[in-house]
N, C-alpha and C positions, 0 to 999 in steps of 0.2 A: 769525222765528228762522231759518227757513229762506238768506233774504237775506243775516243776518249770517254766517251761516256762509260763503255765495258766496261774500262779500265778501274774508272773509276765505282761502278758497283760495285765491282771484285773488292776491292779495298775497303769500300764500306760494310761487306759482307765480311771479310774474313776478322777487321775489327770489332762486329758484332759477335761473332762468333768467340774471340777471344774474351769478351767481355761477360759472356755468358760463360764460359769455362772458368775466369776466373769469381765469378758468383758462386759457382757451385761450389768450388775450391772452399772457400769463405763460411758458405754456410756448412759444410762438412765439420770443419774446423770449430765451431760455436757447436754446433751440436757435440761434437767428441770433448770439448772441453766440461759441454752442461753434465756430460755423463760420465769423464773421468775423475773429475775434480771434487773433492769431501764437499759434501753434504752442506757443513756450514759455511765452506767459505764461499759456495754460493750465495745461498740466504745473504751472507753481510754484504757482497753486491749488489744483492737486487733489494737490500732495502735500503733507499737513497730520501723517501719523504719523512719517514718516523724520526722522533727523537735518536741520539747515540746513548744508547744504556751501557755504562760500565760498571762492574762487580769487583769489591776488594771485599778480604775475608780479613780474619785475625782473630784473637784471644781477647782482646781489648781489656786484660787485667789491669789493674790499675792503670787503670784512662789519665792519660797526662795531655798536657799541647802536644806533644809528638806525635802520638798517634790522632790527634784531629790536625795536625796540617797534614799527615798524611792524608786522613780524608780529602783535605781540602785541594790537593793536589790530583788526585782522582777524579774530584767532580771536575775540573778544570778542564779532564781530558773527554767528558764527553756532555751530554744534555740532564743527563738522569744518573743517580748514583745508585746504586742497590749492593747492601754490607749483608755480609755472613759472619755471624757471631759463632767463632765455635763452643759445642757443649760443653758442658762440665767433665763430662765422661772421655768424652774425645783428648781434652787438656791432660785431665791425668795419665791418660794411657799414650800420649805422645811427650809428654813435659814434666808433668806434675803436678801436684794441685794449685789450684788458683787460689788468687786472694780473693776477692771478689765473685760471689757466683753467679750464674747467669743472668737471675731476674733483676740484680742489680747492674751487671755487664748490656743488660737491655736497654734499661731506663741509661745508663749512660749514653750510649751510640746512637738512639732514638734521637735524643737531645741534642745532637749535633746539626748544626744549621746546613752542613753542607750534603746530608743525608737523605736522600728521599725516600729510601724504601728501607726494611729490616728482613733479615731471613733468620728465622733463628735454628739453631742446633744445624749449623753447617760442618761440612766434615774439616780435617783437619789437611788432608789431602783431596788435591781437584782430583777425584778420579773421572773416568770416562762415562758413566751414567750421570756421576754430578753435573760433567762439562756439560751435557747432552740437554741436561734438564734445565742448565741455564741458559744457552743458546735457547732451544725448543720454546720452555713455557716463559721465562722468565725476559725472553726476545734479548738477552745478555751481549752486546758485539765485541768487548775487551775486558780481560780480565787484569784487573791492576797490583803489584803489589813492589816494595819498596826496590832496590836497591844493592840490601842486605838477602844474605842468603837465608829463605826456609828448609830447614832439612829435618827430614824424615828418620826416625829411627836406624832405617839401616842405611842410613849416608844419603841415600836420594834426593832431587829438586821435587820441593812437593810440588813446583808450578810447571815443571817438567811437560805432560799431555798440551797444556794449555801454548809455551811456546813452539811444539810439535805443530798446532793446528794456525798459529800463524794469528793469534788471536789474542795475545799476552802486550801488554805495555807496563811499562815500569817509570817509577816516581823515586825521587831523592830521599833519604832517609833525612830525619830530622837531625843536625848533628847537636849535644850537648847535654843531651837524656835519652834515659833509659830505664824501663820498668827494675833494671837490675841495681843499676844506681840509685834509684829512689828508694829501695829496699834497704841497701846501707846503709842512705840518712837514716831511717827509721830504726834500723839496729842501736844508732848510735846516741838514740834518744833513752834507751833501757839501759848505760853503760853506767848508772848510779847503783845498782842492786848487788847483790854478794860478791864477792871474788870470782869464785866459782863460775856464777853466772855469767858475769865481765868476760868472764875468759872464752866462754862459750859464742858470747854474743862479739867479740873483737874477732874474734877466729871466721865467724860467720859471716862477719859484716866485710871481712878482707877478701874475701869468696865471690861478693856480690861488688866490689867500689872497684873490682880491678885494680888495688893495689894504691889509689889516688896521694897517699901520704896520710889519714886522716890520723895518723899517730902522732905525727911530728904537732900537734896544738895541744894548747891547753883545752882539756874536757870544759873549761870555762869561758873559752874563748870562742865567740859567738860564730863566728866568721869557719871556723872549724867546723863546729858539728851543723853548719848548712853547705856543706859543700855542693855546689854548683858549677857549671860547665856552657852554663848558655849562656850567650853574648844578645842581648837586646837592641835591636836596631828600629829603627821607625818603621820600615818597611815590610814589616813583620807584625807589626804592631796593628798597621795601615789593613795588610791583607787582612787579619781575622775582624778588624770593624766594620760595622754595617757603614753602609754611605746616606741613610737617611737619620735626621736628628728629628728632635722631636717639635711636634709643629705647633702655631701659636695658642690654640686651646688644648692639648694633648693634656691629660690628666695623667700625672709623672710619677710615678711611685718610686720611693726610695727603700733601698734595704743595703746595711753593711755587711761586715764582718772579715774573717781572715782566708776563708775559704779555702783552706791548707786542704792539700792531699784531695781535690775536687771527686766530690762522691757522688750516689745515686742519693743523699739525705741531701746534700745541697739543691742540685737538680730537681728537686721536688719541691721543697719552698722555692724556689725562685718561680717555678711553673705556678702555682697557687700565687704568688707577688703577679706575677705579669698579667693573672685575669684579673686582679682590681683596676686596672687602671689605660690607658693607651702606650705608654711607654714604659720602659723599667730600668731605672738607673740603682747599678752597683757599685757600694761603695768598697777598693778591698783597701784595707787598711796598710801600714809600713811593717819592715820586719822588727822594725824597735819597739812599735804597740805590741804587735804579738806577742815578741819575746816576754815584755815587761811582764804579761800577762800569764804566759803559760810556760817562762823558763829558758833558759841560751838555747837551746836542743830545738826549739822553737820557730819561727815555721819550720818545716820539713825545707818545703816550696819556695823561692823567690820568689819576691812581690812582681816580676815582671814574668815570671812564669806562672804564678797564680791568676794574675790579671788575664794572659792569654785564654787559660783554661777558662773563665769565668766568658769572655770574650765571644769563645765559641760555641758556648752555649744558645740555641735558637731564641730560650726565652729572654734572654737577653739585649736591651739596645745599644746602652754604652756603661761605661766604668769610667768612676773617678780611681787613678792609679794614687794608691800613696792616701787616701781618704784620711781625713781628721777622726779621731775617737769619739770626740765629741760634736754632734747635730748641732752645729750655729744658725743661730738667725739669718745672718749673713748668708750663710751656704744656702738654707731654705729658699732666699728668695733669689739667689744666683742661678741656682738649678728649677727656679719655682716647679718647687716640689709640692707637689699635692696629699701626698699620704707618706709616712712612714711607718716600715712594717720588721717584724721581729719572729723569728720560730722560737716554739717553745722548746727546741732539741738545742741544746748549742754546749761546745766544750766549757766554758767562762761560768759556773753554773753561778757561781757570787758574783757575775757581771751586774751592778748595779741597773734597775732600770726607772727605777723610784723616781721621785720630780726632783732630785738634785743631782742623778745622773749624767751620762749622755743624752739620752732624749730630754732631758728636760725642758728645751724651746719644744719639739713637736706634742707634749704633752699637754704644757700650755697653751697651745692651738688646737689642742683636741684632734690630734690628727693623729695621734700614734695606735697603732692596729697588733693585736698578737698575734698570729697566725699557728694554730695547732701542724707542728711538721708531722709530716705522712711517713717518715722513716726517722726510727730511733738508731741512725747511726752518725758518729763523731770521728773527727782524724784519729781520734784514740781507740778507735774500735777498730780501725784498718792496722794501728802498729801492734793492736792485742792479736790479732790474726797472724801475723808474720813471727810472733814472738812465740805463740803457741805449738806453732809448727814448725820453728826454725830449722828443726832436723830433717823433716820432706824437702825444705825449700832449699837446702845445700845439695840434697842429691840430687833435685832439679836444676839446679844454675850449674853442676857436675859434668849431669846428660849432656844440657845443651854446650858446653864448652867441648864435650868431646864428641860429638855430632859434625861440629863445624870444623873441626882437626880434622876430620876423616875428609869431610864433605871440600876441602880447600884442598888436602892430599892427594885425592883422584878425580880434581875436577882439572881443567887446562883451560885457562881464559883467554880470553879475544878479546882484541881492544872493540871497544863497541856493543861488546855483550851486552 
């Protein structure tokens, strides 16, 4: 008896023993990993209770729905979103100059419902202090950005360091626009002026459309000079609407209009509309009101790519798509609508508002409101801008064509990239 018992100490000791050599082993291992392995991509392990902060940057020149479902695609991926507007100075010396400049490029992105934080005058490229400082101060865990290639001046990935450190996620590009194509429409609106001119702005506008055919129409044919690319589906429609309506006493405010070319002047009367009331309903009008209104060349924007843009706006609860011109009675008390409100900036300047107008039912209810708008700018102040500089913005959309030649010629893709 005595032996088997031996025996069996023996066994439970050399088990022990083995059990403790492999702890050591173990913890060796955790330790060599804490101290070989970068900096951040500890930190992103060992932060497992805090929100997931994710960082996209961009230009956000002419703000369209493209670049807010990108946003929206971004907050998706984590808890918190935090955007980097690049500077004015950064844009020119990597691209060219902007339409829109930063204070306006602010108020736009700020505005966006799926945005939680703003950084402004971010660099154009993630370099390695950047990354650092968003990791470190900014508690950053991915940094997101499209699909499409960002290239650097001399061919490079600007997001290059970032999927180096294993911290990079990427998002679908929006297919159907582009800051580049929207510039076309708007060329194509200036195609009434001298020969000369014509020739200038058709040459420029072929630069920016990629070519889409917009010759083959009649300059009077409506359908022509709105050339658009985006397929509207519900589902799209669905993702950028809030999911709460408005509740039985909510005091509803109403405000229209065409909302072409979505700016920082729109975004501002509607922020001013949305503090009178609990809700705020916009109405955007059809592309045949517009036209009638301001000309075939007329919106820029589809009515279902205006409505998005309007959509994603925070201060916003819902949109009637396709809205009547004229305030019915009927409509007032469908939507019971509580206030109807109007900015004193708007393109339509002989838009009637007198008591035989459109407002005329909310007038006689005493409920119609003026509203002094905070910026003096119109969809025609963004085509006067492009039209001013059309000579910068050709050697701009140039650059970037031959950036991306270079950047597609000495890159080698991988399925999965």
């Amino acid at each position: 008896m005595m032996t088997v018992g031996g025996s069996g100490s023996s066994r439970t000791s050399e088990m022990l023993g083995r059990l403790l050599i492999g702890g050591v082993v173990i913890g060796v291992s955790i330790l060599g990993f804490y101290f070989t392995c970068p900096l951040q991509v500890w930190r992103r392990r060992k932060k497992k209770r805090g929100p997931i902060r994710v960082y996209m940057d961009g230009c956000f020149d002419m703000m369209h729905y493209g670049h807010c479902n990108a946003l929206r695609q971004a907050r998706a991926l984590g808890d918190q979103l935090v955007v980097g507007i690049v500077s004015d100075a950064e844009i020119i010396a990597n691209k060219g100059p902007p339409v829109t400049p930063l204070n306006e490029r602010m108020i736009m992105v700020s505005a966006v419902k799926w945005v939680d934080e703003v950084i402004t005058d971010a660099p154009y490229a993630i370099t390695e202090d950047f990354m650092k400082k968003l990791f470190d101060e900014y508690n950053i865990d991915y940094i997101i950005h499209g699909d499409d290639p960002c290239i650097l001046p001399d061919g490079t990935d600007a997001y290059a360091l970032a999927k180096k450190a294993g911290r990079y996620k990427q998002i679908k590009r929006t297919e159907g626009v582009s800051s580049t194509d929207i510039v076309g429409r708007m060329l194509l609106c200036v195609r009434e002026r001298s020969t000369s001119d014509s020739n200038n702005h058709s040459s420029l506008q072929r630069q920016f459309s990629h070519g889409h055919g917009h010759g083959q129409k009649s300059e009077d044919d409506v359908t022509g000079t709105r050339v658009s690319h985006f397929l509207p589906t519900s589902r799209r429609i669905v993702q950028f609407s809030n999911r709460n309506g408005a509740g039985p006493d909510a005091r509803i405010v109403y405000i229209d209009g065409a909302f072409d070319l979505f700016h920082a002047g729109h975004v501002e009367i509607l922020r001013l509309a949305r503090e009178l009331g609990d809700f705020l309903l916009v109405g955007i009008h059809t592309d045949q009101t517009v036209s009638s209104k301001r000309g075939s060349a007329r919106p820029i924007m589809t009515l279902h790519e205006r409505s998005l843009s309007v959509l994603a706006c925070r201060y916003v609860d819902e949109v009637i798509i396709g809205a009547p011109a004229v305030v019915s009675k009927d409509m007032m008390k469908t939507f019971n609508i509580s206030l109807v409100v109007y900015g004193t900036v708007a393109e339509d300047t002989e838009y009637d508002k007198g008591s035989d107008g459109p407002y005329a039912v909310p007038i006689s209810m005493g409920i119609l409101k003026t509203l002094e708008s905070p910026l003096d700018i119109t969809t025609s102040t963004i085509i006067k801008r492009i039209v001013s500089n059309q000579e910068a913005y050709q050697k701009r959309q140039e650059k970037k064509s031959e950036s991306e030649r270079r950047y597609y010629e000495d890159k080698t893709f991988v399925a999965g990239d």
